[in-house]
C-alpha positions in Angstrom: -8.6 14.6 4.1 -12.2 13.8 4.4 -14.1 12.6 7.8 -14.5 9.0 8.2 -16.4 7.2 10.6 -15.9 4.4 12.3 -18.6 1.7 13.3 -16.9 0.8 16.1 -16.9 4.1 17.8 -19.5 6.1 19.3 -20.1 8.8 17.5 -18.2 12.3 19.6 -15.7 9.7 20.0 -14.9 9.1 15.9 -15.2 12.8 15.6 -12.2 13.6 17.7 -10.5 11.3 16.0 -10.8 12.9 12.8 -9.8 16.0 14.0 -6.4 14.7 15.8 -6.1 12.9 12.3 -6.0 16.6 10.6 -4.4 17.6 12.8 -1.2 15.2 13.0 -1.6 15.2 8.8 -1.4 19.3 9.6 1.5 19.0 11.8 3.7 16.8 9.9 2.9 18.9 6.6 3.6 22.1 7.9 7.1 21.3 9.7 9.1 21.7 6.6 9.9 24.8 4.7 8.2 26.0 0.5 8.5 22.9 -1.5 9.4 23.6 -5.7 10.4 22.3 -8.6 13.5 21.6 -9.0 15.3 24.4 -11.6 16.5 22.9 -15.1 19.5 23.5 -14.1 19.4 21.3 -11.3 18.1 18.2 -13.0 18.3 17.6 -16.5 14.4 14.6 -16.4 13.1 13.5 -19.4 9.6 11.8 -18.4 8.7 8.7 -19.6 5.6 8.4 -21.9 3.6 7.2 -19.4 1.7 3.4 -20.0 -0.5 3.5 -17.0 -3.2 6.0 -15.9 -3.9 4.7 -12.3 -2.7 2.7 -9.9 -4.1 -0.1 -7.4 -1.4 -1.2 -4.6 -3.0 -4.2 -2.7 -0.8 -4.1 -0.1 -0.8 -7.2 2.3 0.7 -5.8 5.6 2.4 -7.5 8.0 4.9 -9.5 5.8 3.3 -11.8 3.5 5.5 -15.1 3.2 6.6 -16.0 -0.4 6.8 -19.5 0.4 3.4 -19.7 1.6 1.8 -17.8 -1.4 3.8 -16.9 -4.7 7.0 -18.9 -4.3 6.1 -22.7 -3.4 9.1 -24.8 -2.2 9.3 -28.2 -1.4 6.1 -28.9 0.7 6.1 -30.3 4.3 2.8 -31.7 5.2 1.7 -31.5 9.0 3.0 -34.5 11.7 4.0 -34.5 15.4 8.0 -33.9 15.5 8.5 -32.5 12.1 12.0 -31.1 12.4 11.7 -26.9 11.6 14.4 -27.2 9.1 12.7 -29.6 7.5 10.0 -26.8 7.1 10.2 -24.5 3.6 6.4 -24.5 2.3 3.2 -25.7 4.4 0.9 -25.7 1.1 1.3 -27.9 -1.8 2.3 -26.6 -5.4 -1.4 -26.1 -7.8 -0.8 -25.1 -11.3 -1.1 -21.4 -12.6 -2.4 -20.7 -16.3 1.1 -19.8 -17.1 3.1 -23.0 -17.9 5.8 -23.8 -15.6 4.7 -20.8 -12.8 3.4 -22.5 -9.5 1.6 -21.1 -6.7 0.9 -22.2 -3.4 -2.9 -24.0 -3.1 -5.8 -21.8 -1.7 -4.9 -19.5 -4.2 -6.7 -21.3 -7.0 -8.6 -18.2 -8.8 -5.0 -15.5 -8.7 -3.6 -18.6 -10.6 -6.0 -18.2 -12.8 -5.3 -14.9 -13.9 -1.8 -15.4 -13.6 -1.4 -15.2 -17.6 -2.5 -11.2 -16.8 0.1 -10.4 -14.5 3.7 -10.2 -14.1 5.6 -12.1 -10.9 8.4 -10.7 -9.4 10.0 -13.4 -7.0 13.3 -11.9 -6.1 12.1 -8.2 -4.4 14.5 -8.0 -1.7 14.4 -5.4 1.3 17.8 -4.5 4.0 17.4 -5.5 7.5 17.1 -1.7 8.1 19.1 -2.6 11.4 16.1 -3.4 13.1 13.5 -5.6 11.7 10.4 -3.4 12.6 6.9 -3.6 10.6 6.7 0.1 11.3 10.4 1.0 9.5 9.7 -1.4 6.4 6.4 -0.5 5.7 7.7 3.2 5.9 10.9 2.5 3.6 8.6 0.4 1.0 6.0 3.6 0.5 8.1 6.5 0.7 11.4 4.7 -0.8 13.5 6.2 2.1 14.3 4.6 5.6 13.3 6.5 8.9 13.8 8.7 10.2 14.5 11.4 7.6 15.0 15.1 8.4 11.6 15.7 6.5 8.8 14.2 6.3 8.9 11.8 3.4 5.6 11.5 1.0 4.3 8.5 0.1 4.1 7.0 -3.5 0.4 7.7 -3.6 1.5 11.3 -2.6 3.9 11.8 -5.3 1.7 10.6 -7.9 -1.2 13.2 -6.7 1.6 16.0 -6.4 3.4 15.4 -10.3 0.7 14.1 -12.4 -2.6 15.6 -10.4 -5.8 14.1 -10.3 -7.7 12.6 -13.1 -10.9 14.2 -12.3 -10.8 17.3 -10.9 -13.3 16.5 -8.4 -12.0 13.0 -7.2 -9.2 12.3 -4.8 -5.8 11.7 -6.7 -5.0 9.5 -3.8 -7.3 7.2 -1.5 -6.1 4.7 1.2 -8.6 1.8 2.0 -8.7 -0.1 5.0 -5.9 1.3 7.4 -6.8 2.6 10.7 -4.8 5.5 12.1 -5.1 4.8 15.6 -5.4 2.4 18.1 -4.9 -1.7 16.9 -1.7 -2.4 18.5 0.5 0.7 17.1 0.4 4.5 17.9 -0.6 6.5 14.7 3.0 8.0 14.5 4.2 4.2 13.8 1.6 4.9 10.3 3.6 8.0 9.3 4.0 6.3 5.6 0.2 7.0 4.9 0.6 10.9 4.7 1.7 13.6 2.0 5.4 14.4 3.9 6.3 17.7 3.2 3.8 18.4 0.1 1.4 19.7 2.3 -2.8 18.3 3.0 -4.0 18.8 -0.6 -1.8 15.6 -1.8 -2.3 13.2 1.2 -4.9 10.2 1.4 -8.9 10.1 2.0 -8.3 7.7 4.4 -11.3 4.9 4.0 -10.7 2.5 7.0 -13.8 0.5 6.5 -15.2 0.8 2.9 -19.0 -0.3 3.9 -19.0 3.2 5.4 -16.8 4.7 2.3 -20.5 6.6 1.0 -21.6 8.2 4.5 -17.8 9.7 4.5 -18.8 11.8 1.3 -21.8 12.9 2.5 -22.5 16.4 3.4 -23.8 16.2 7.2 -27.6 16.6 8.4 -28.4 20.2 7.9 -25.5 21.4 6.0 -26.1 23.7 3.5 -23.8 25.8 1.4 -24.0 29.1 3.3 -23.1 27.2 6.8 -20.3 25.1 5.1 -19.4 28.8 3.7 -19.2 30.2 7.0 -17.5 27.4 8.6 -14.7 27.8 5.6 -14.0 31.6 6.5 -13.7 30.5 10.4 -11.6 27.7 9.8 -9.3 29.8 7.5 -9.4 32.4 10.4 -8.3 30.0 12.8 -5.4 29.0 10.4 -4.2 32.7 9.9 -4.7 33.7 14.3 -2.5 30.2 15.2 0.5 31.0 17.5 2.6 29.1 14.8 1.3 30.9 12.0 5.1 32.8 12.1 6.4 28.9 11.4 4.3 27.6 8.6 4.6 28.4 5.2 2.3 30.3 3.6 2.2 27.3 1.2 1.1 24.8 3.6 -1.5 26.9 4.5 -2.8 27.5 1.7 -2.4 23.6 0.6 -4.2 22.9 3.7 -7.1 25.3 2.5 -7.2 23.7 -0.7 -7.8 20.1 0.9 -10.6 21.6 3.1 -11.8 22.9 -0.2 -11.7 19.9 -2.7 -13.5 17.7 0.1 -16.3 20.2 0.3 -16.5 19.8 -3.7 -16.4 15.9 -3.9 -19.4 15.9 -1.2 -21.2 18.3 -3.6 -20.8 16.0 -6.8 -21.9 13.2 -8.4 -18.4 11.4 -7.9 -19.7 10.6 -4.5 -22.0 7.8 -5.8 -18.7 5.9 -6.6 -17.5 5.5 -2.9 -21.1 3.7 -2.0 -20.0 -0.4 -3.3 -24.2 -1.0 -2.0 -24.7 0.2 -5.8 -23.0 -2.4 -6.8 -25.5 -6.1 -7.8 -25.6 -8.2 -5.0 -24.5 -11.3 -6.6 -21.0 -9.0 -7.5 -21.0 -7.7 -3.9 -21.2 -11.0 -2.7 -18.0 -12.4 -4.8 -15.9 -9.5 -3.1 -17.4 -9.7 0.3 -14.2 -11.9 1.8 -14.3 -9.6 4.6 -12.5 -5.8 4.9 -10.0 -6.2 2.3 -12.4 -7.8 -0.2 -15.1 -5.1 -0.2 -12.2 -2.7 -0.4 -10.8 -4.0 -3.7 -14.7 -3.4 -5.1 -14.3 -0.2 -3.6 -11.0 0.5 -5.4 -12.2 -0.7 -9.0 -15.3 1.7 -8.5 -12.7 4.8 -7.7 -10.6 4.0 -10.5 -13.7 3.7 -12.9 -14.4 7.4 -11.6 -10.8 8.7 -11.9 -9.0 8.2 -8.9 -5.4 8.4 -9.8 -3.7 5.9 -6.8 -5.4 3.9 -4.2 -4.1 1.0 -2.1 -6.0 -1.5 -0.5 -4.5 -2.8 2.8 -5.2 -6.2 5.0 -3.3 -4.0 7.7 -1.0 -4.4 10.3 -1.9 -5.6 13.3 0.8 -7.2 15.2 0.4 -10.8 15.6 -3.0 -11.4 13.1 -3.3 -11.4 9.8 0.0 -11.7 7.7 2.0 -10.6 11.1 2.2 -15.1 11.7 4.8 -15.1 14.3 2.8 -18.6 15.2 -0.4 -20.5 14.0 1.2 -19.4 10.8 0.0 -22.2 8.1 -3.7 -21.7 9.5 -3.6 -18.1 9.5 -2.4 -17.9 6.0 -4.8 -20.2 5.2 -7.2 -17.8 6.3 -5.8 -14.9 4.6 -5.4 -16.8 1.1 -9.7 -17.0 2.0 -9.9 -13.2 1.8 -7.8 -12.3 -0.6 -8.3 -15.0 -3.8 -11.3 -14.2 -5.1 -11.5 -10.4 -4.6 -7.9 -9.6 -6.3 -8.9 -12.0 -9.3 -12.1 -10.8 -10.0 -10.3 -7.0 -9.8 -8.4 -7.7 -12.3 -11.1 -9.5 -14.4 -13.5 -6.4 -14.0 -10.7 -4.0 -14.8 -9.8 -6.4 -18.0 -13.7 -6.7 -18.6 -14.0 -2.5 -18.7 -11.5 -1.9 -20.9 -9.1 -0.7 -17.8 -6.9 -3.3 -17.0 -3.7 -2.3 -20.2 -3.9 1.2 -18.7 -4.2 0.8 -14.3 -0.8 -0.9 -12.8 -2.2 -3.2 -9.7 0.8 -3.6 -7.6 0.3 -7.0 -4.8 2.7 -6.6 -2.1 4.7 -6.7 0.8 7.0 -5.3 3.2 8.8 -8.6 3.4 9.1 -12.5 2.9 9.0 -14.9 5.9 11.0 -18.0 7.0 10.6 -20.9 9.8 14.2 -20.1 10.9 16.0 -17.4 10.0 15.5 -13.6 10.9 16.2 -11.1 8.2 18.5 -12.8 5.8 22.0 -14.5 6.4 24.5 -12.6 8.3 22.1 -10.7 9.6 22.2 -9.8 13.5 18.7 -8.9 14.5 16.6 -10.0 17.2 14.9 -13.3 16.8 11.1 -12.4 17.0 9.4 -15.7 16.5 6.7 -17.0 19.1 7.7 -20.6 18.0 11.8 -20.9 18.8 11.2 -24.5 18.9 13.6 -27.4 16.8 10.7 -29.5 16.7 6.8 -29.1 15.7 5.0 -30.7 18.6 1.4 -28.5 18.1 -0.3 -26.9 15.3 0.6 -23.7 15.8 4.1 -24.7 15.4 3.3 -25.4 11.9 3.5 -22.4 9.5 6.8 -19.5 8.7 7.4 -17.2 11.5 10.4 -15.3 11.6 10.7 -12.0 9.4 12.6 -12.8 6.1 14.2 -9.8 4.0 16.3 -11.9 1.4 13.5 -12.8 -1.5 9.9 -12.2 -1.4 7.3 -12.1 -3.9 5.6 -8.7 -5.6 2.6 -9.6 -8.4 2.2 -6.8 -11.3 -0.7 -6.7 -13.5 -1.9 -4.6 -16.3 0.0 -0.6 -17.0 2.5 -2.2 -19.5 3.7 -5.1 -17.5 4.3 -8.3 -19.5 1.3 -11.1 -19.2 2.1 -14.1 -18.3 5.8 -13.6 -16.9 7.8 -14.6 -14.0 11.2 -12.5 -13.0 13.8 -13.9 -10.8 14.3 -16.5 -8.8 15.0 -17.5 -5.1 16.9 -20.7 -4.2 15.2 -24.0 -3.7 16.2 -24.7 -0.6 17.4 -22.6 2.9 18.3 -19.7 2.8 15.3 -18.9 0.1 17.2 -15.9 -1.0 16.7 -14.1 -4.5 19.5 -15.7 -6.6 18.6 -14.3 -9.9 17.8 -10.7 -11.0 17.4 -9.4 -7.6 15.4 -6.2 -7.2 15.5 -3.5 -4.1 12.8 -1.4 -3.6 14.3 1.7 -5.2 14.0 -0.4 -8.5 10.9 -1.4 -8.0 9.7 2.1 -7.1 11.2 3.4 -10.4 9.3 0.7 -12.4 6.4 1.8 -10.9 7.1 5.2 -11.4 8.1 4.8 -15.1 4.9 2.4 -15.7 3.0 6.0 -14.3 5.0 8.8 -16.6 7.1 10.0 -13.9 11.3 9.9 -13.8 12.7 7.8 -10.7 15.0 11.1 -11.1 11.8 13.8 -10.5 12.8 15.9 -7.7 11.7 18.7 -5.8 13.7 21.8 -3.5 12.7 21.2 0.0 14.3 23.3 2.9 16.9 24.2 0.5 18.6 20.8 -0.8 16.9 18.3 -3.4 14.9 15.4 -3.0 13.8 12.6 -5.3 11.0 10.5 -6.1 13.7 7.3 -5.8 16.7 8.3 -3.2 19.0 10.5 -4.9 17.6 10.0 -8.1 19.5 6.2 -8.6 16.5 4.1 -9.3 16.3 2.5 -12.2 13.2 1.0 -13.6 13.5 -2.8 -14.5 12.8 -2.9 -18.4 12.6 -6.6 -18.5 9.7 -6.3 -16.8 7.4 -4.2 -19.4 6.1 -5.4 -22.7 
């Protein structure tokens, strides 16, 4: 993990929180036992030629609502006692360049490129019990549903950890735009960002804001190889004198070391230059520059161009703004179709453009689908969350989904061997809006990614003495349909 600063924090102030970072990512890495292959015997994994190189999640936090983005349904435009049932889709249909594939307007330019990508509109997610961001966001990266007995890595992790990085001197993985702390949730509710049990080496260079991406890569004022020397042998001192040094494996140590080490060695090269998007023409600055989430998708294609292996892109979660719209839900995704259009289309356009787009997977997702009415999916007993438990819309903030929806929700593929062009599944036309054809859990959709990346959904690893899998137990199976 590398330092990262944050503008809106005096400076001693964004250095402690770096350090509680390290150490919470320290913490939660050391607790488990030596992690290791698992032996033939135990696993008999033939990996899949691999049809992507890298991978770009874009993840859109806070529960992105088919119906209001991927998945139009019958349209409902705005009036004073609209009934809520009456309520499916608050944009109209526009056209994608795929014949007979709609998307919802405001998204004008990701139709456009919609004869790159793949569309998955039947992903579908449990209730989990409890409809929390914090436990779906979890269960979606890591593929297991808190709380575990370890630590579980997330995807990015087990990409760094089986396949490595693809230059020895960049991060393998690289998480743009999340905040660890503060913004509505404790940083234990982020736990889904770190390496589990795989130790420091193989968790993210967290990147919250990616304007400041270049100063978190450069060596501080005044320091020079013999004082970053020193400050190495201290800091491995300090490792080896702790009062748990008894209860930590000598892995984790060491894999701690190691981190400390390849940040040193990224702040020394030339890879650096890639994390600074000012390098970038002003005119293609300006196309990205939607806000946050726009100048990190330039920062992703600039990090992929230089060999990162995995790096999402997140609008984050912050509960009640963004894709969180418990109310003023038709203007705020209004808002977010605004920042997100024209930075994930011209991604993939510059990936295509470079001759990178057959061989990086960009993954657009959620941790689930939204409705006006119902909460989680039919049958389903958990709490009603909305802000907006009315029958009737009598103000604008009425107007819009609310209410978490786990039944159907959309997940856009492009590129790493994915069809172009192609839709998958369906969800019903009317209430509930649940995947009615080919549905796909997230253990599936985990092994296509996996497969798309070289790696069996059955590659598993011996941790505290029993096995654990890259999909749970091993069971996912990658959706062949899907790949060209």
């Amino acid at each position: 993990m590398t330092p990262f600063i944050d503008p809106t924090l005096p400076e001693p102030i964004a250095r402690r929180t770096l350090l509680k970072g390290l150490a919470a990512a320290s913490a939660v890495a050391w607790a488990s036992g030596p992690v290791r292959p698992l032996r033939a015997a135990d696993q008999d994994v033939e990996q899949p030629e691999p049809k992507a190189d890298a991978c770009i999640l874009l993840w859109m936090a806070g529960g992105m609502a088919a119906p209001e983005t991927f998945d139009p349904k019958r349209y409902a435009p705005y009036s004073q006692g609209l009934a809520m049932k009456d309520v499916l889709s608050t944009f109209p249909a526009i056209q994608t360049s795929v014949d007979g594939v709609e998307f919802c307007a405001g998204l004008v330019r990701i139709a456009g490129v919609m004869d790159r990508g793949t569309l998955i509109r039947s992903a579908v997610q449990p209730d989990l019990g409890s409809i929390l961001h914090s436990r779906h966001q979890y269960h979606w990266h890591t593929g297991y549903v808190p709380p575990q007995t370890v630590a579980c890595p997330h995807l990015g992790a087990w990409l760094a950890k089986t396949l490595g990085p693809r230059r020895e001197v960049m991060p393998p993985f690289i998480n743009i735009g999340q905040r660890l702390e503060g913004v509505g949730e404790k940083e234990e509710l982020k736990a889904f960002t770190t390496a589990g049990f795989f130790g420091s080496e193989y968790g993210p260079l967290n990147l919250p804001f990616p304007e400041q991406a270049a100063r978190s890569v450069r060596p501080p004022a005044g320091m020079t190889g013999d004082r970053y020397a020193r400050r190495q042998r201290l800091f491995r001192d300090l490792v080896d004198r702790s009062p748990q040094r008894d209860r930590i494996s000598e892995d984790k140590r060491d894999s701690l070391l190691r981190s400390m080490e390849n940040a040193h060695r990224l702040m020394s090269s030339r890879e650096r230059e890639a994390f600074d998007i000012e390098r970038e023409p002003a005119d293609v600055r300006a196309e990205y520059d939607t806000g946050r989430f726009g100048r990190g998708c330039l920062l992703a294609r600039r990090l992929v161009e230089n060999g990162a292996r995995f790096v999402e892109v997140t609008t984050e979660y912050v509960p009640f703004l963004h894709w969180d719209t418990h109310d003023n839900g038709h203007a705020t995704a209004a808002r977010m179709h605004g920042e997100i259009d024209r930075p994930v289309a011209r991604l993939i356009l510059d990936l295509e453009e470079r001759g990178l787009l057959d061989r990086t997977l960009v993954i657009l997702a959620s941790e689930f689908s939204r409705d006006a009415l119902m909460e989680g999916q039919p049958g389903s007993d958990a709490r009603d969350q909305s802000r907006a438990k009315v029958d009737r819309i009598t103000e604008e903030r009425h107007y819009g989904l609310h209410r978490h929806f786990t039944g159907g929700s959309s997940v856009l593929m492009f590129g790493g061997g994915m069809k172009r062009g192609f839709a998958y599944g369906r969800t019903a036309d009317e209430r509930p809006l649940v995947a009615v054809e080919n549905p796909v859990s997230v253990m599936d959709l985990h092994a296509t990614i996996m497969t798309a990346m070289g790696v069996s959904p059955k590659t598993g690893y011996e941790v505290e003495g029993r096995p654990f899998y890259v999909t749970e137990d091993g069971a996912g199976r990658a959706v062949d349909a899907l790949f060209a």
